[in-house]
C-alpha positions as CSV (number, residue, x, y, z in Angstrom):
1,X,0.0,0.0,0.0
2,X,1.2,3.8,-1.3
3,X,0.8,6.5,0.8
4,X,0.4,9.8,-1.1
5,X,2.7,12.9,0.1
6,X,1.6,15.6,1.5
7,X,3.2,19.3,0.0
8,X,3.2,22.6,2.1
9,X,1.1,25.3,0.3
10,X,3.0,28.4,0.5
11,X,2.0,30.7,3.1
12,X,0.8,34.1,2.0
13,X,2.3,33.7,-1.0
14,X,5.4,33.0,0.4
15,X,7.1,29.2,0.0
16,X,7.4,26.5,2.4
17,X,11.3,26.5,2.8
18,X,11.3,30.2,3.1
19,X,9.0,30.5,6.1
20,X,9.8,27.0,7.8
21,X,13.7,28.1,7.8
22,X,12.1,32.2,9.2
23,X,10.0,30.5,12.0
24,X,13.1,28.4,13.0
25,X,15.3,31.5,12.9
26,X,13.1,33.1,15.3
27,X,12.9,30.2,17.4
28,X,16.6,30.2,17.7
29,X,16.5,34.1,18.4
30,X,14.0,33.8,21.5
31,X,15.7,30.6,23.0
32,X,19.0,33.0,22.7
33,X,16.8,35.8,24.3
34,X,15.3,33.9,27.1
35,X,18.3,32.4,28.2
36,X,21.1,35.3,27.8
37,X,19.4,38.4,27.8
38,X,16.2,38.1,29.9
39,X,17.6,36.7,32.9
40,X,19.7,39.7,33.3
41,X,16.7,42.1,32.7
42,X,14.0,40.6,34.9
43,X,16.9,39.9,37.6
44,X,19.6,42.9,37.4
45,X,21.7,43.1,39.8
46,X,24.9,41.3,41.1
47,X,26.1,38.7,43.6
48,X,27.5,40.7,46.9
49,X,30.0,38.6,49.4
50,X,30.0,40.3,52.3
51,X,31.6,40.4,55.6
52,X,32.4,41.5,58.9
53,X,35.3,41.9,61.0
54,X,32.6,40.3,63.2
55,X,31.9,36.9,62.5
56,X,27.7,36.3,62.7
57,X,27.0,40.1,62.7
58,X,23.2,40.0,61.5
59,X,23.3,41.9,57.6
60,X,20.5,44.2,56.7
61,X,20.0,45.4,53.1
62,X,17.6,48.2,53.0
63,X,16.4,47.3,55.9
64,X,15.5,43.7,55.2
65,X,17.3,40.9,57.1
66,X,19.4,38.9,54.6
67,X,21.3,36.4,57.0
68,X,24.5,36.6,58.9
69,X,28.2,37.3,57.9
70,X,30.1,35.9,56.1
71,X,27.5,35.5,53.4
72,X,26.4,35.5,49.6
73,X,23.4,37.3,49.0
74,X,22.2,38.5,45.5
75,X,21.3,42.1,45.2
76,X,19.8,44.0,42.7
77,X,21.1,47.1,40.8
78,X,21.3,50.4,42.2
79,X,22.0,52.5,45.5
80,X,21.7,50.2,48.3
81,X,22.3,50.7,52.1
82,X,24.4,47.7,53.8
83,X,24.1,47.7,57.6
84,X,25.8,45.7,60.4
85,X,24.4,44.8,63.4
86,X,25.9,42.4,66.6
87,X,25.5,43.3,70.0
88,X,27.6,45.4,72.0
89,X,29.3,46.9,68.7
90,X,28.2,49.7,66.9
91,X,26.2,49.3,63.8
92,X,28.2,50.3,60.5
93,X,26.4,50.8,58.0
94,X,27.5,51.3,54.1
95,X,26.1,53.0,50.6
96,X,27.5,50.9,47.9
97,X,26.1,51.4,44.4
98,X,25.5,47.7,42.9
99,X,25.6,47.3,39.0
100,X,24.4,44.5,36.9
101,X,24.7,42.6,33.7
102,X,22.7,41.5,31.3
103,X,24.4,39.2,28.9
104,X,24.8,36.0,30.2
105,X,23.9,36.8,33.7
106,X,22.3,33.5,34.3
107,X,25.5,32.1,33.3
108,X,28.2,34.6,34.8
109,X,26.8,37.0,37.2
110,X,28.0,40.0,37.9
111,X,29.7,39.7,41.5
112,X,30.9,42.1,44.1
113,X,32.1,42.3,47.7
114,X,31.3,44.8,50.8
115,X,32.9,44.5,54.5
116,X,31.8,46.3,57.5
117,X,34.4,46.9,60.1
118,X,32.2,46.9,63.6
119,X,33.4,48.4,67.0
120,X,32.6,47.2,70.1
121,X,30.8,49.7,72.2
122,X,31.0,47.8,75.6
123,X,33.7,45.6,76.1
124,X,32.3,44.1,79.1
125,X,28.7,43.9,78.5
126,X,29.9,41.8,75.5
127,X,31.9,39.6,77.4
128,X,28.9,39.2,80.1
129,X,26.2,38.3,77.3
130,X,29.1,35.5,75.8
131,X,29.7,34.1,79.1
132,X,25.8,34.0,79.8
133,X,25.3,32.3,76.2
134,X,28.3,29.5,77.8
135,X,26.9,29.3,81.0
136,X,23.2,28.2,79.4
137,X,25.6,25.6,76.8
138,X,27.6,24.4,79.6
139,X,24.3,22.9,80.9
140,X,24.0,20.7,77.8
141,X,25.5,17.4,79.0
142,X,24.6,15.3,75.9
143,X,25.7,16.8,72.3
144,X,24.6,15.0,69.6
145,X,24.9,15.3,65.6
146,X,21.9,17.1,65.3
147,X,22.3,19.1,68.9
148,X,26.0,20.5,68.7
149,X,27.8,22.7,70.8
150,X,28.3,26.0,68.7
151,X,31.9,26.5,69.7
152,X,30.6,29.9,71.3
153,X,34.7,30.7,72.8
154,X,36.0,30.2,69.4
155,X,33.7,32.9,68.3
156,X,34.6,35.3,71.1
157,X,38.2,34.8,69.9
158,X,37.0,35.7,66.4
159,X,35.6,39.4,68.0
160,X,38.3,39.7,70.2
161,X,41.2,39.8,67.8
162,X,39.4,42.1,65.5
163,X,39.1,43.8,68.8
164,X,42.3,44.1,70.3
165,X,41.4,46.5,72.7
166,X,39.3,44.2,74.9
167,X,41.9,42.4,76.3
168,X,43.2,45.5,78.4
169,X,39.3,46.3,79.7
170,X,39.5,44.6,83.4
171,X,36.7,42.5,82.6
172,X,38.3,40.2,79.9
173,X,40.6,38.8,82.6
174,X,37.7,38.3,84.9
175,X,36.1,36.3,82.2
176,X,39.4,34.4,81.8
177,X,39.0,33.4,84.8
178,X,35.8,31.9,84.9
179,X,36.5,29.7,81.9
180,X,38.5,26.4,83.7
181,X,35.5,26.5,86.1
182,X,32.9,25.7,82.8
183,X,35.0,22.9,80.9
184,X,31.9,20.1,82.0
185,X,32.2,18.3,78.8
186,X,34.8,17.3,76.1
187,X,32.9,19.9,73.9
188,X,33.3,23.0,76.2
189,X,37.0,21.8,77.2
190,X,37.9,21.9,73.5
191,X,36.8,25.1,72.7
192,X,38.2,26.5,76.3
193,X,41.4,25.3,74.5
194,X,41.0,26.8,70.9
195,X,39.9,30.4,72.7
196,X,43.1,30.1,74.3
197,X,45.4,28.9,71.4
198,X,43.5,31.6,69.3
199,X,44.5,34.8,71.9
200,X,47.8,32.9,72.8
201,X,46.4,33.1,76.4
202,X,46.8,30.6,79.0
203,X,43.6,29.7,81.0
204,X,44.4,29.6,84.6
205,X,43.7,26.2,86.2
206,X,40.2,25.9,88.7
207,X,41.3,26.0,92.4
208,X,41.1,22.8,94.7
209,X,39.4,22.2,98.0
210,X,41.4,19.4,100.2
211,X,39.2,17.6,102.9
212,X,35.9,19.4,102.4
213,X,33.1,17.7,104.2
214,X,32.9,14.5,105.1
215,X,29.6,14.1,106.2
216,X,27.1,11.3,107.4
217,X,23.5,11.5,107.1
218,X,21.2,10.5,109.5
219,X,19.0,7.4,109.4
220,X,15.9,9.1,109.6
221,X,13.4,11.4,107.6
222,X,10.7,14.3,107.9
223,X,8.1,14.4,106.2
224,X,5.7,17.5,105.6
225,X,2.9,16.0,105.7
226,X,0.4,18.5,103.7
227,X,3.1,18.6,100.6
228,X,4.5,15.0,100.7
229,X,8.3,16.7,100.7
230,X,10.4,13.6,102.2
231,X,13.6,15.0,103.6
232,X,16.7,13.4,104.3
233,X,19.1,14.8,107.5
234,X,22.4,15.7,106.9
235,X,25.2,16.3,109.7
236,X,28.8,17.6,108.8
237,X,31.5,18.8,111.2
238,X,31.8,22.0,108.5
239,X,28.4,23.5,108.5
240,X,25.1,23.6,111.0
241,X,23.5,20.0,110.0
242,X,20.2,20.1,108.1
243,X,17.5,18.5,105.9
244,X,17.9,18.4,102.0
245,X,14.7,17.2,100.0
246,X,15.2,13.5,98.8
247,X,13.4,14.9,95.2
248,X,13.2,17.8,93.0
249,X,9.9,19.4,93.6
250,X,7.2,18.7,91.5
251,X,5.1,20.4,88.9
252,X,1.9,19.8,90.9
253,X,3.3,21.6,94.1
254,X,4.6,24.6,92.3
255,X,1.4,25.1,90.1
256,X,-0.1,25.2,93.8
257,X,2.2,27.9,94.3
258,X,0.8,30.2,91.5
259,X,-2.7,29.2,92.0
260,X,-2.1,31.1,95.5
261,X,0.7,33.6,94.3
262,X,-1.1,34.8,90.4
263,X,1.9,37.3,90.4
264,X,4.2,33.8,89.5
265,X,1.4,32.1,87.2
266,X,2.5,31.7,84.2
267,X,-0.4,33.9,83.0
268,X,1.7,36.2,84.3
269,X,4.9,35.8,82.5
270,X,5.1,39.3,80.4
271,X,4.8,41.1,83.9
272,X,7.8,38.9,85.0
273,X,9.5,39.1,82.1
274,X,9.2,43.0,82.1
275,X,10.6,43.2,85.9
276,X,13.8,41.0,85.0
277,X,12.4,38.1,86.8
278,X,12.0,35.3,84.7
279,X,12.4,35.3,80.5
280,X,9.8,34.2,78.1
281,X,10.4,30.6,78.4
282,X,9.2,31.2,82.2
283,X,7.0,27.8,82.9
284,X,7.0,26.4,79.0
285,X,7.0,23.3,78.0
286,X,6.6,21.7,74.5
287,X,6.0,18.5,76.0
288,X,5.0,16.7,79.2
289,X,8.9,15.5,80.1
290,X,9.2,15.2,83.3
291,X,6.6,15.8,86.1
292,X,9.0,18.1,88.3
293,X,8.6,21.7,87.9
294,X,11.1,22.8,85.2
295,X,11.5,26.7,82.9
296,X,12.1,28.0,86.1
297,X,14.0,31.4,87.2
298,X,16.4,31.9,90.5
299,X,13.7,34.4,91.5
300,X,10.8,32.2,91.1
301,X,12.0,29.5,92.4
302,X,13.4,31.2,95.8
303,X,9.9,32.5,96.2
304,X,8.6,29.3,96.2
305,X,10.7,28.4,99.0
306,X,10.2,31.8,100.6
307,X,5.9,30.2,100.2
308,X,6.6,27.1,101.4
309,X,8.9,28.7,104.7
310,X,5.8,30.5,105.4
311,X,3.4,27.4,106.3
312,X,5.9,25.8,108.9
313,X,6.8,28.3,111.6
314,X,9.0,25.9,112.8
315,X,11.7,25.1,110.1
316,X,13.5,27.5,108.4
317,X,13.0,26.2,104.2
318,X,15.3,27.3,101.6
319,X,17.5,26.8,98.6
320,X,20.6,24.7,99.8
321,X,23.5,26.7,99.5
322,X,26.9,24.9,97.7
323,X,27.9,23.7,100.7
324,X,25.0,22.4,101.7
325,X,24.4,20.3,98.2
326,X,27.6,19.3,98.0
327,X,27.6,17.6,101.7
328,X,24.5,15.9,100.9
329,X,25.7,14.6,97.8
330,X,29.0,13.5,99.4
331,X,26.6,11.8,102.3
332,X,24.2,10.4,100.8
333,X,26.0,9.4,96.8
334,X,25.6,11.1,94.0
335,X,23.4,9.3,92.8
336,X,20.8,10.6,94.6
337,X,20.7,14.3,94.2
338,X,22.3,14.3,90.2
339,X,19.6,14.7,87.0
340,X,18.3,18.4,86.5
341,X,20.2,21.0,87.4
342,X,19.0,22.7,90.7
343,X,19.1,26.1,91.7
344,X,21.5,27.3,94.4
345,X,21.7,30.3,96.7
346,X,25.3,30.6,96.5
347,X,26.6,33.3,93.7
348,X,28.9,31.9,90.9
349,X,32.5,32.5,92.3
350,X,35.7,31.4,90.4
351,X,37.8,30.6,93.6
352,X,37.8,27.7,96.2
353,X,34.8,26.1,97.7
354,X,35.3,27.1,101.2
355,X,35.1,31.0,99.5
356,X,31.4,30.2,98.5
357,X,30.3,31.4,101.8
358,X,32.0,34.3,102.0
359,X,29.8,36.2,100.1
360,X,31.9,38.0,98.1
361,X,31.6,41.1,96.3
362,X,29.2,41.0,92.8
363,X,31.7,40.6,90.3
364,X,31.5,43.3,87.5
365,X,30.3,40.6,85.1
366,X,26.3,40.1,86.0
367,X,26.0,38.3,88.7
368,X,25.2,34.2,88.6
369,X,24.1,31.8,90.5
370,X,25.0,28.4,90.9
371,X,23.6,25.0,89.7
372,X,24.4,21.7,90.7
373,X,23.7,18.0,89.7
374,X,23.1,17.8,86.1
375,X,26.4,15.7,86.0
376,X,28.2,13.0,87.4
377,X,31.3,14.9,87.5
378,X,32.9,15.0,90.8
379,X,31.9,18.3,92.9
380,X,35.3,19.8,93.5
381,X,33.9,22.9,91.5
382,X,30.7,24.8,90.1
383,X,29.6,22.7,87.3
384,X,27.2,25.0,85.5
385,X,25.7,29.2,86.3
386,X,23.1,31.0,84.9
387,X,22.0,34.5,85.6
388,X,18.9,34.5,88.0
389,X,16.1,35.6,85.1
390,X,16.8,32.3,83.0
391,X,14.7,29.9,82.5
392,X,15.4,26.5,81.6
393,X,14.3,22.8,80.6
394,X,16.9,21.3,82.7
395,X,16.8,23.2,85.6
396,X,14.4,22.5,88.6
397,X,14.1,22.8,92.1
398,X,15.7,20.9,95.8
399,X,15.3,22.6,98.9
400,X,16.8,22.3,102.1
401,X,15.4,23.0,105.7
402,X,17.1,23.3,109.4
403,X,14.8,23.4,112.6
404,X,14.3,26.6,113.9
């Protein structure tokens, strides 16, 4: 079987190879226009690198947020403001005139490059927020993949030698002296050491405590009845003997706290918040973890016990000072007392043990507190501090009590 051929008919007036071989032509022309030309006309502009003498400064371009230095950001054409921003420096910010290209732009865009060169303003309110942002890390006892330590020192190092001038403010050597006392895991001791490698600094080493407390605890409990608090007696030849509570308090107890004391409620958390009492993760949860009371501030959790003091007359009920938790965890194993970290009384001092009671002067670095037990490590020293407003998921609540 033949099958009959089928001829183009010319195409107002004009012949079949003539306008097949136009309509190709022009084909060709808008594929070459689409891909060379109109990338670079709908998207003009270049591709900016730009960085900081800061490392992580936040980047604004025109005012919009575009992500933190060093970075790549594309930008488009024309007069464009570049700002800076990291706290405790001053914010630089830059007019840089940003051109484009329109051939082959998709292909070869037209790049550029801005810096900022930041001051710092206050050389030891920076130092106090980096050693906050450590202390809240240093709590962290279990990195993983997912979960890693930030290398927050390694950072500071970063600032600091764009910054020379902050190792002669008296607060950088109070800060250097803080650090041995915060090396509580593999993580935080590596980047204690690449801070000081980094400055060419030498950390000094965390003072010792020879023959503190040996303590026995005795073989019976109180009970408060009304609250089900078991405590367990503690006796040392160091310090006056009393009772430390053989759990963390629960969630139950201290929402009966705030149901009689609204100002603490968590309905109430902008209030505290706004006084410096608690942050905005005051009482939150995502999930039902644990049922002892966690997201909890010094202040809030000191007024607790100041609540609780109030309905025994007879017993003095407080947070346990260092001394205190570290005799019961010597008398009793540490066993017992370890798992969140617990608020202390005692402020966070870089010196001996047997100094924690001295009370010594705030230091010119915000003043922490103490937390104990989210470790096994052994309690020759502070493990862990957070400034008294913080709020967090591992942190909860032991008292202790001595008869009045």
């Amino acid at each position: 079987m033949f099958m009959k051929s089928t001829r183009l008919k010319p195409l107002f007036g004009i012949r079949p190879g003539i306008y097949i071989t136009a309509a190709a032509a022009l084909l060709i022309l808008l594929t070459l226009f689409l891909v060379l030309f109109l990338p670079g006309i709908l998207r003009h502009g270049s591709v900016m690198h730009i960085t900081t003498n800061a490392p992580g400064a936040a980047v604004y371009i025109d005012g919009t947020f575009v992500g933190s230095s060093p970075l790549e950001v594309f930008v488009s054409s024309g007069d464009r403001i570049i700002r800076g921003e990291k706290p405790f420096f001053h914010t630089q910010e830059k007019l840089v005139t940003v051109g484009g290209r329109i051939l082959f732009s998709w292909f070869f865009p037209r790049t550029s490059s801005a810096n900022l060169e930041l001051t710092v303003d206050d050389p030891a309110g920076y130092l106090s927020w980096r050693l906050q942002d450590l202390y809240q890390w240093s709590l962290v006892t279990n990195y993983t993949r997912t979960y890693r330590y930030p290398e927050i020192l390694a950072d500071t190092a970063r600032d600091i030698i764009s910054q020379r001038s902050m190792m002669d403010a008296p607060a950088f050597e109070e800060f250097i002296s803080f650090l041995p006392y915060l090396a509580g895991t593999s993580e935080t001791a590596d980047d204690i050491e690449a801070f000081s490698a980094m400055l060419n600094i030498s950390a000094a080493e965390p003072g010792t405590s020879e023959g503190i407390l040996k303590d026995a605890w005795f073989s019976t409990t109180l009970t408060l009845d009304a609250e089900e608090i078991e405590f367990i007696g503690i006796d040392s030849d160091e310090i006056e003997p009393f009772f430390i509570s053989a759990g963390l308090i629960s969630s139950d107890l201290f929402e009966r706290f705030t149901q009689e004391n609204p100002f603490w409620h968590r309905d109430n958390r902008d209030e505290l918040v706004s006084q410096g009492l608690a942050d905005d993760t005051y009482l939150y949860s995502s999930q039902n973890l644990t049922d002892r009371v966690i997201h909890v501030s010094f202040y809030a959790a000191q007024a607790f016990a100041a609540w609780l003091d109030e309905q025994y007359p007879g017993y003095d009920i407080s947070l346990p000072n260092a001394l205190q938790w570290e005799a019961a965890s010597l008398a009793v194993g540490e066993n017992q007392l370890y798992g969140l970290w617990q608020w202390t009384e005692s402020i966070f001092y870089p010196g001996m043990q047997d100094e924690y009671l001295k009370q010594p002067e705030l230091l010119t670095l915000s003043p922490h507190y103490l937390l104990k037990g989210g470790s096994s490590r052994e309690q020759s020293g502070p493990q862990a501090a957070l400034a008294p407003s913080v709020c967090s998921p591992v942190t909860g609540i032991r008292l202790v009590m001595t008869k009045e």
